[in-house]
MIRO-834100 format. One line per field, with one value per residue: residue in three letters; residue number from 1; z, y, x of N, C-alpha, C in turn. Coordinates in nm, 2 decimals, padded with zeros to 4 digits. Example, Ala and Ser with C-alpha at 12.3 -4.5 7.8 and 13.67 -1.06 7.14 Angstrom:
BEGIN
resn: [ALA / SER]
resi: [1 / 2]
nZ: [00.78 / 00.71]
nY: [-00.57 / -00.22]
nX: [01.32 / 01.28]
caZ: [00.78 / 00.71]
caY: [-00.45 / -00.11]
caX: [01.23 / 01.37]
cZ: [00.78 / 00.79]
cY: [-00.33 / 00.00]
cX: [01.32 / 01.29]
//
This chain:
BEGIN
resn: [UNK / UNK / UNK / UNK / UNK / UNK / UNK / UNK / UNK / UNK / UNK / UNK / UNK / UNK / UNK / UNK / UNK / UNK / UNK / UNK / UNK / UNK / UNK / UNK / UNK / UNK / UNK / UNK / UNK / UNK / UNK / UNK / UNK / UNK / UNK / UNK / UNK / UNK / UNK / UNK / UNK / UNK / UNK / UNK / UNK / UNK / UNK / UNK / UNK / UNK / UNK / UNK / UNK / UNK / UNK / UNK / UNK / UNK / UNK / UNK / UNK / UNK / UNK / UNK / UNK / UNK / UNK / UNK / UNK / UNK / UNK / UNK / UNK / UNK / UNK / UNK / UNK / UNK / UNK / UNK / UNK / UNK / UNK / UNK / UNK / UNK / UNK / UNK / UNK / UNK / UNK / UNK / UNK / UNK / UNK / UNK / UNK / UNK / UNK / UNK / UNK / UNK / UNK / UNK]
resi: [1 / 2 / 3 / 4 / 5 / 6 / 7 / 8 / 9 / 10 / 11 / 12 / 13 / 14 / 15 / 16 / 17 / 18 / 19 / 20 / 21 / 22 / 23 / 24 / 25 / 26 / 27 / 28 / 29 / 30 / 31 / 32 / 33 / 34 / 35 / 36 / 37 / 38 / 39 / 40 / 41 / 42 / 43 / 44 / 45 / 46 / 47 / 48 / 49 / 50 / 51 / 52 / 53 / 54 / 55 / 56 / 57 / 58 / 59 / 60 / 61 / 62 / 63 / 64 / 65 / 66 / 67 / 68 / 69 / 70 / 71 / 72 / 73 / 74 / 75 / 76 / 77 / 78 / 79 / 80 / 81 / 82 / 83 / 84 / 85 / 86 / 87 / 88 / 89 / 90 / 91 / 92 / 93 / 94 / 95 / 96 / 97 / 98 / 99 / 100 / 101 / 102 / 103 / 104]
nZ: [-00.56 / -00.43 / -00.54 / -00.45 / -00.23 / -00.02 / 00.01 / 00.06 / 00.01 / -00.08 / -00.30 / -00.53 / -00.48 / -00.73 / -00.72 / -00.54 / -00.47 / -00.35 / -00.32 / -00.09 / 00.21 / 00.36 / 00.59 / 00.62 / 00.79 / 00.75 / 00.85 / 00.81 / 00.77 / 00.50 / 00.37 / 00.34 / 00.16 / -00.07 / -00.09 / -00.23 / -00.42 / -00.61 / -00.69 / -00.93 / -01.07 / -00.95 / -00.96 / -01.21 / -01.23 / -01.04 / -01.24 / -01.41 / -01.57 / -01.30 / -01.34 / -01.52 / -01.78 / -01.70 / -01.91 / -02.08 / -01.87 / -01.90 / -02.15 / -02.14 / -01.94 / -02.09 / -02.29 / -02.15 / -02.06 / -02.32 / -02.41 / -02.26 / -01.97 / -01.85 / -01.60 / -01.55 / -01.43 / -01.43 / -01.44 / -01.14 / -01.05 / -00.92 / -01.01 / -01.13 / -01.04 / -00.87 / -00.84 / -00.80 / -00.56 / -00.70 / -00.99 / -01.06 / -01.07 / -01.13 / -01.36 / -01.63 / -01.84 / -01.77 / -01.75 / -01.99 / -02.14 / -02.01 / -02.10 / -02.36 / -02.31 / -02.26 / -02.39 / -02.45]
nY: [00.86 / 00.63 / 00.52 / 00.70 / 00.68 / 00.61 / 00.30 / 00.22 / 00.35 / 00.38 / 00.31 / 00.52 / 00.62 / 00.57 / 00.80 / 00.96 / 01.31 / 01.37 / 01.22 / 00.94 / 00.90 / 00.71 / 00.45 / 00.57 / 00.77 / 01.12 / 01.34 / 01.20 / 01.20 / 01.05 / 01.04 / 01.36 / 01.40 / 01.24 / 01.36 / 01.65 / 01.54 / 01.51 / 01.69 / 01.81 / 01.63 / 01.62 / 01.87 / 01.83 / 01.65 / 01.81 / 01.97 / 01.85 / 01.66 / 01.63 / 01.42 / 01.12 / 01.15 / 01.02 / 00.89 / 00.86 / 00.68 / 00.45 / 00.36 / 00.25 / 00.03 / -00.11 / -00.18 / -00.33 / -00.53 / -00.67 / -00.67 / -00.94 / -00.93 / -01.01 / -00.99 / -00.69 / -00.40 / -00.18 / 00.16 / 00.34 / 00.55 / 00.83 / 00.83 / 00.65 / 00.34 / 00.03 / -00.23 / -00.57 / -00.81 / -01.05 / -01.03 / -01.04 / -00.84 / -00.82 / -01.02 / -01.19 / -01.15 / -00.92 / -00.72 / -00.71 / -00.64 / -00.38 / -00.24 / -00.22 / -00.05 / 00.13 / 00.43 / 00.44]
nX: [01.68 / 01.69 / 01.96 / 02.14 / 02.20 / 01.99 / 01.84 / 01.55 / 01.39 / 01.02 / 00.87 / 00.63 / 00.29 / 00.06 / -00.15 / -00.02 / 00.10 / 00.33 / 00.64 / 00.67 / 00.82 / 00.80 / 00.94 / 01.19 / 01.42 / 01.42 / 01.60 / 01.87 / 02.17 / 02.28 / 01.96 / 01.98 / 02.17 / 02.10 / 01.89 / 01.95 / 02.11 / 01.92 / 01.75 / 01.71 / 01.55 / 01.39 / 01.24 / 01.17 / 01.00 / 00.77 / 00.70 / 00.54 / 00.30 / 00.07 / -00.16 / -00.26 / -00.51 / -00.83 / -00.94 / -00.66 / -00.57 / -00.77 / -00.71 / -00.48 / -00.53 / -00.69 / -00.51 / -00.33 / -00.46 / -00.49 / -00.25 / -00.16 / -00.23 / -00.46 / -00.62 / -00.58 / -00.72 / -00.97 / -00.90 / -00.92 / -01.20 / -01.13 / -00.91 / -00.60 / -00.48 / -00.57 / -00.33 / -00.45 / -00.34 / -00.29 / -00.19 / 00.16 / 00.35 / 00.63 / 00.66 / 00.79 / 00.56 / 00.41 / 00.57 / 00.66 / 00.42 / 00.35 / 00.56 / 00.50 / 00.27 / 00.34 / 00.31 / 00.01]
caZ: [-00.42 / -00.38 / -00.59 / -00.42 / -00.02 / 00.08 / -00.09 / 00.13 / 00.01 / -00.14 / -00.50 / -00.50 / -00.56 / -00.88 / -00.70 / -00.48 / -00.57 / -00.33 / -00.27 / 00.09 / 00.26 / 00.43 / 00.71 / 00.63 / 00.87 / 00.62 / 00.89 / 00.79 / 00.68 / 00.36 / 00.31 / 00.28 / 00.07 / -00.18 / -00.18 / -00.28 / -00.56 / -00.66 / -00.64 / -01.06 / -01.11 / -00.83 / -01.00 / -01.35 / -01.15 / -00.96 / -01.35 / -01.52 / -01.54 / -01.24 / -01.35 / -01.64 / -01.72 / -01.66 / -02.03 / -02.08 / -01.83 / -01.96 / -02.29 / -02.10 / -01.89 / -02.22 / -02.39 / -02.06 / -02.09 / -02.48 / -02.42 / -02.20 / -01.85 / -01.83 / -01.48 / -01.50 / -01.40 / -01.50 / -01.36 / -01.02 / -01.04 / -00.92 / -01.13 / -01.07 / -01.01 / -00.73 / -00.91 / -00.74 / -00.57 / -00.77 / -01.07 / -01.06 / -01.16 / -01.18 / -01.43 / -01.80 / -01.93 / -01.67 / -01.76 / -02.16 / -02.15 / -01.92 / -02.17 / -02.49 / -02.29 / -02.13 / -02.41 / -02.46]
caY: [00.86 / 00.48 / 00.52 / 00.78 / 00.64 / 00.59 / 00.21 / 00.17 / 00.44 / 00.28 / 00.34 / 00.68 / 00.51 / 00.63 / 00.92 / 01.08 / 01.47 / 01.40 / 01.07 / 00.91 / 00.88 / 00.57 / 00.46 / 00.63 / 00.92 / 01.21 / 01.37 / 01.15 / 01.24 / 00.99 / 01.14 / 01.48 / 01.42 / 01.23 / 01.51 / 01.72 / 01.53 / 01.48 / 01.82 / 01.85 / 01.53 / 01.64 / 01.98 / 01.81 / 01.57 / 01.87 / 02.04 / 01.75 / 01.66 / 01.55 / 01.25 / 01.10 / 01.16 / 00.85 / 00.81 / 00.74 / 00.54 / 00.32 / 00.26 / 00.13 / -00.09 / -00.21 / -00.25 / -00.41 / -00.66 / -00.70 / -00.81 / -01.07 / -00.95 / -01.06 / -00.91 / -00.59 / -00.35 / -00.03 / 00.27 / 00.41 / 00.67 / 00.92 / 00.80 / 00.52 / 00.20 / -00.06 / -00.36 / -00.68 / -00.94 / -01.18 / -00.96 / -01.06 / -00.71 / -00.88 / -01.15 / -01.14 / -01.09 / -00.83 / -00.61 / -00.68 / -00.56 / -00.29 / -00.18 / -00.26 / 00.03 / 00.28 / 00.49 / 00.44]
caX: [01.71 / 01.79 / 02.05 / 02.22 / 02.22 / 01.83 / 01.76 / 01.46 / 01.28 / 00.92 / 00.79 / 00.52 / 00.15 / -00.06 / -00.22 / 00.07 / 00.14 / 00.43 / 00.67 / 00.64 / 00.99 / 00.81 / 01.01 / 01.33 / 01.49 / 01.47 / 01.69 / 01.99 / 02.26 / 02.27 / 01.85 / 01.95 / 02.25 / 02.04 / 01.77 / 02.03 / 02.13 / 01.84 / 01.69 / 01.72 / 01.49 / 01.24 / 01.19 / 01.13 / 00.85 / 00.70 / 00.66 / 00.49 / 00.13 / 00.07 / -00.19 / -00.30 / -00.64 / -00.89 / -00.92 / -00.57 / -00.48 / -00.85 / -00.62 / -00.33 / -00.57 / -00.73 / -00.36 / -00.23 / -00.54 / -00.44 / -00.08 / -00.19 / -00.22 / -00.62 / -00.72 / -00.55 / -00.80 / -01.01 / -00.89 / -01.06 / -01.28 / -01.02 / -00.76 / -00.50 / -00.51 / -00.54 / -00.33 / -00.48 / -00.22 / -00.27 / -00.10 / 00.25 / 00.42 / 00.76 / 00.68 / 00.82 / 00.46 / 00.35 / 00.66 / 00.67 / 00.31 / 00.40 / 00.68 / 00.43 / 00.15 / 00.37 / 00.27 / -00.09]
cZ: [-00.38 / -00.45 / -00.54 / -00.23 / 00.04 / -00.05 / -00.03 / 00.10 / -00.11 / -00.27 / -00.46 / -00.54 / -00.63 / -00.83 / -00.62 / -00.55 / -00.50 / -00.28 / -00.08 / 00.15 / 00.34 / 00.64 / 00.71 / 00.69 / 00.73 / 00.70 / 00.88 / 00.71 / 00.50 / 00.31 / 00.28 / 00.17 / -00.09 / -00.20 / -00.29 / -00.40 / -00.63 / -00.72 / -00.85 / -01.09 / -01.03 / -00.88 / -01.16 / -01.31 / -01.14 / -01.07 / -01.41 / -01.47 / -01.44 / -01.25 / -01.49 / -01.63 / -01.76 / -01.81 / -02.08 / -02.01 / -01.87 / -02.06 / -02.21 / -02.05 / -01.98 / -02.29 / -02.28 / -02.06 / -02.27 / -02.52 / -02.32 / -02.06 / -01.81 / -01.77 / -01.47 / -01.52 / -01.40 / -01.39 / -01.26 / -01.06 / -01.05 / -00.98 / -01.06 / -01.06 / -00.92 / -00.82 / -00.82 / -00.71 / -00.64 / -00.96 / -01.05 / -01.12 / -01.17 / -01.30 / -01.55 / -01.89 / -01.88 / -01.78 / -01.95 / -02.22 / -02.11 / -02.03 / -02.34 / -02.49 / -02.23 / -02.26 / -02.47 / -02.39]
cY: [00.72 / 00.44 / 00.64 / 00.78 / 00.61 / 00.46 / 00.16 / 00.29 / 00.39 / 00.39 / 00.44 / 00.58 / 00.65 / 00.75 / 01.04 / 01.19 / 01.43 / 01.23 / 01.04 / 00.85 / 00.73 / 00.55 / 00.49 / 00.76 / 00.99 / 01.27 / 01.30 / 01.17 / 01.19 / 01.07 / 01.28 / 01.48 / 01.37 / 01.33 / 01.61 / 01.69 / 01.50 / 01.59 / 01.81 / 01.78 / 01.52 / 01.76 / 01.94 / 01.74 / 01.69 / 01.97 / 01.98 / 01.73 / 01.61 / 01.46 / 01.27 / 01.16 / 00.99 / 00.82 / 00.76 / 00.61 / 00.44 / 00.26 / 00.23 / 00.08 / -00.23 / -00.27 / -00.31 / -00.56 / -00.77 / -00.73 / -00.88 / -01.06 / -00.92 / -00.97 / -00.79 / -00.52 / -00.27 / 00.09 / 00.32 / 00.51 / 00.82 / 00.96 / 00.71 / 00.42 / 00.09 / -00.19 / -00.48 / -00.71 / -01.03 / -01.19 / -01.02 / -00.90 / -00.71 / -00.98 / -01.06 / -01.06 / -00.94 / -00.69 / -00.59 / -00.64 / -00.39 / -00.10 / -00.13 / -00.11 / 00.10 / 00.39 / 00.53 / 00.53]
cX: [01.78 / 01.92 / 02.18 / 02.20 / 02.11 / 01.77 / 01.64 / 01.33 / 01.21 / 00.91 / 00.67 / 00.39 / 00.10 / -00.04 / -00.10 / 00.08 / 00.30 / 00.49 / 00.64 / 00.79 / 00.96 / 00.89 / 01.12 / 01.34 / 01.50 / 01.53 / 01.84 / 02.06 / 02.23 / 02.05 / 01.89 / 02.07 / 02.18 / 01.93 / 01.87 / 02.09 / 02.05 / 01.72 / 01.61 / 01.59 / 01.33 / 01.19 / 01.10 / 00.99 / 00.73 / 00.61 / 00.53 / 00.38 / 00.08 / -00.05 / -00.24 / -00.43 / -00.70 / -00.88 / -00.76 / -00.53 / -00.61 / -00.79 / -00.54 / -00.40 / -00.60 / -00.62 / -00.30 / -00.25 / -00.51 / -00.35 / -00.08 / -00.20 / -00.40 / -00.64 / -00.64 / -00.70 / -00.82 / -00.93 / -00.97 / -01.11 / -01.20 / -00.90 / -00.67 / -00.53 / -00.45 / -00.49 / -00.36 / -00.35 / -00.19 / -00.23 / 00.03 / 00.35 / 00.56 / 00.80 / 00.73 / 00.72 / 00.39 / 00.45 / 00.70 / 00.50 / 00.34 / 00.50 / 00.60 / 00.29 / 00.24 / 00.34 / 00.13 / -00.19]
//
C-alpha cells in the first residue's frame, strides 16, 4: 500500500486479522487505487495462517534473546508480543537478530 500512493498507512500489530488504515481516508482516490493493486497480496495474507502458535513465536523470543536482544519478551498469553520501548527495533543488532529468528 505505501508503495503504491498511501505512505502513511501504519504497520498491522501481532494480533490484527485485518490491517488498520489508521488515519488515512480510505475514500481517496490514491487508497482505493492502491487497494486495487494490491488486491493479489491481500488475498495471499487473508489465506495464510493467520498467527503463529504461542510455541513458536516462544522460539523466536528465545532465539531473539540468543542473538543478543536480552529483554525481548515472552509471548502474551493470546499470542504476540508487546515489544517494550526500550527495544530499539531499528538498531543493527535488533534487526540481524530479527533476520537470524524469522524462521524459528
Amino acid at each position: 500500500m505505501r508503495s503504491h500512493g498511501v505512505p502513511t498507512l501504519p504497520d498491522p500489530t501481532p494480533n490484527a486479522t485485518t490491517a488498520s488504515a489508521g488515519q488515512v481516508d480510505k475514500r481517496s482516490p490514491a487508497f482505493q487505487s492502491a487497494q486495487r493493486a494490491c488486491r493479489t497480496v491481500q488475498a495471499e495474507l487473508a489465506q495464510a495462517k493467520p498467527k503463529q502458535s504461542i510455541a513458536a513465536q516462544l522460539r523466536q523470543a528465545e532465539c531473539m534473546r540468543a542473538h543478543g536482544v536480552s529483554d525481548f519478551p515472552d509471548p502474551l498469553p493470546g499470542g504476540g508480543f508487546t515489544v517494550p520501548s526500550t527495544i530499539n527495533s531499528q538498531s543493527p543488532k535488533f534487526i540481524a537478530a530479527s533476520n537470524a529468528c524469522a524462521n524459528s
